[in-house]
C-alpha positions as a LaTeX table, in Angstrom:
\begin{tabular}{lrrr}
\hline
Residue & $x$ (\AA) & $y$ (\AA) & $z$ (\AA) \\
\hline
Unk1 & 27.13 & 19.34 & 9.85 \\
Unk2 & 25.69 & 17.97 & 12.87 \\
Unk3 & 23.29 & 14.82 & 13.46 \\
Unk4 & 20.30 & 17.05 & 13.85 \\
Unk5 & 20.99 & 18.79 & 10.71 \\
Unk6 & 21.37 & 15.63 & 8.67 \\
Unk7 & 18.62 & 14.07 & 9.92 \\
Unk8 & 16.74 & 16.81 & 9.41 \\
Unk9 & 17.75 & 16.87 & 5.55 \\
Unk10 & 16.71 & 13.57 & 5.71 \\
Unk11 & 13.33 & 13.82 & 6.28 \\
Unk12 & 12.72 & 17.19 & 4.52 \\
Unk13 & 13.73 & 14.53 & 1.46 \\
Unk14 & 11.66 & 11.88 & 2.35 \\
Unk15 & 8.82 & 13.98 & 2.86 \\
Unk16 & 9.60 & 15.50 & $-0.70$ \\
Unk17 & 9.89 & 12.28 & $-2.40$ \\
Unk18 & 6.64 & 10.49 & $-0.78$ \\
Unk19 & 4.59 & 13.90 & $-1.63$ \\
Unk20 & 5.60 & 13.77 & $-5.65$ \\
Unk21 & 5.20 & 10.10 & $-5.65$ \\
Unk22 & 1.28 & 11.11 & $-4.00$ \\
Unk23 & 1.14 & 13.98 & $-6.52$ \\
Unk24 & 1.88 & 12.45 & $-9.97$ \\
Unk25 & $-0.36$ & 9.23 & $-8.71$ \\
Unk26 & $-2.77$ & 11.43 & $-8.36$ \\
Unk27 & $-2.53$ & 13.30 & $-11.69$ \\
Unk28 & $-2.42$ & 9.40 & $-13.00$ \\
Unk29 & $-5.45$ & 8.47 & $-11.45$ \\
Unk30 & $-7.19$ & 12.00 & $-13.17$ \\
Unk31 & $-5.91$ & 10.78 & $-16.58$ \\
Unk32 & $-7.19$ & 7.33 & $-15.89$ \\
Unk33 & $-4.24$ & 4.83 & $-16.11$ \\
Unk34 & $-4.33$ & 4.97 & $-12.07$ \\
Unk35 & $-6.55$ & 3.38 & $-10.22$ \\
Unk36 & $-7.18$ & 2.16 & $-6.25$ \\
Unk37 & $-9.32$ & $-0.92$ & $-6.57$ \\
Unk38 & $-10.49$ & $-3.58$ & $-3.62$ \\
Unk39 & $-8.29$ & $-7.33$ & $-4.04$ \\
Unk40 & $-11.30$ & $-10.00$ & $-4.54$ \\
Unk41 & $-9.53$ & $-12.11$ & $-1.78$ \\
Unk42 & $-8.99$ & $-9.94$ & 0.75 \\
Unk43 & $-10.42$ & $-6.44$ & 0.38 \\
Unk44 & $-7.38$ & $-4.62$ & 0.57 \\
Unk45 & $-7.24$ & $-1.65$ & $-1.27$ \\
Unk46 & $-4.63$ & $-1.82$ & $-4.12$ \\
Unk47 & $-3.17$ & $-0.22$ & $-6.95$ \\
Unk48 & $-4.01$ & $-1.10$ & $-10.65$ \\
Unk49 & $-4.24$ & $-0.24$ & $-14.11$ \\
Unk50 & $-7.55$ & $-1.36$ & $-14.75$ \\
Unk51 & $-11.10$ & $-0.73$ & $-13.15$ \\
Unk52 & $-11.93$ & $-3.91$ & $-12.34$ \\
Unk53 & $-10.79$ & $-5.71$ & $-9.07$ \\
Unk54 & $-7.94$ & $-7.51$ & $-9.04$ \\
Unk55 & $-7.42$ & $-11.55$ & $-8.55$ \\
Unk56 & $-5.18$ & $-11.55$ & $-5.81$ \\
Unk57 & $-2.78$ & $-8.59$ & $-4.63$ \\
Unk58 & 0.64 & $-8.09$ & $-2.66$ \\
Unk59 & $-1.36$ & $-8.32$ & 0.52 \\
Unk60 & $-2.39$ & $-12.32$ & $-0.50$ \\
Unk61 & 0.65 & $-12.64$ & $-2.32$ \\
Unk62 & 3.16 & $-11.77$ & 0.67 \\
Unk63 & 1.48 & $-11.93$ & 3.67 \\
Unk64 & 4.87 & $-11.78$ & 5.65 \\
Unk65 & 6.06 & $-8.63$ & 4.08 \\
Unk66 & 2.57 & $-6.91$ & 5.06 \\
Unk67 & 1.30 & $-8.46$ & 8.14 \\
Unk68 & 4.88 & $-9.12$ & 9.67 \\
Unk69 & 4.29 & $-9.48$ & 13.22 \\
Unk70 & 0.87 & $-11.67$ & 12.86 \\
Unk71 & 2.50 & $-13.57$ & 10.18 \\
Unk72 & 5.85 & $-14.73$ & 12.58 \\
Unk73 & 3.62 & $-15.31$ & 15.93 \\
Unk74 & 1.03 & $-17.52$ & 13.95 \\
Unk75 & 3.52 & $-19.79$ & 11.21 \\
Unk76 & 1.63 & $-22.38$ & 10.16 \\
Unk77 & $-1.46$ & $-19.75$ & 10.00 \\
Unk78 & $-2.58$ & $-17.62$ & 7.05 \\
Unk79 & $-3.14$ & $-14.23$ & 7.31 \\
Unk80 & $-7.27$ & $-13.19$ & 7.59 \\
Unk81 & $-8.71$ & $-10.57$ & 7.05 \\
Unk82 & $-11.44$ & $-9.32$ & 8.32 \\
Unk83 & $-14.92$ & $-8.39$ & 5.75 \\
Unk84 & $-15.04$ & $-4.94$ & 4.93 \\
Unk85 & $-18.43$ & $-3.45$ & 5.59 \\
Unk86 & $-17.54$ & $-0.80$ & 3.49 \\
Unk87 & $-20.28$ & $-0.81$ & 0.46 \\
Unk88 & $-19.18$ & 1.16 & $-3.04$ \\
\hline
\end{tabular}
């Protein structure tokens, strides 16, 4: 088996495994124990259980593990985000 061919394999299952994750939050989101809600702190769109917004999410929690590069050139520096002018 050659590079190209395992690589390929690769990403045919990545691709599979990223499209049934998609597909069964999406059937969990019809049956209502999914939902994509806005962080109160920072806007960002996250994942929760419940309707209601959440406190804080991995976004405010982690800002190194999400913002990576802004995080490292700025250290002292939290990360902003901009307002949304998105209106729901």
């Amino acid at each position: 088996m050659t590079a190209w061919t395992a690589l390929t394999v690769f990403v045919i299952v990545v691709v599979g495994t990223f499209t049934t994750v998609a597909i069964w939050l999406g059937i969990l989101g019809w049956l209502g124990a999914f939902h994509m809600v806005r962080c109160t702190n920072c806007r960002h769109l996250t994942m929760s259980t419940a309707k209601e917004p959440r406190e804080s999410c991995p976004q405010c929690r982690h800002p190194l593990l999400t913002h990576p590069v802004y995080a490292v050139r700025h250290p002292g520096a939290r990360v902003r985000v901009r307002n949304d002018p998105l209106r729901y």
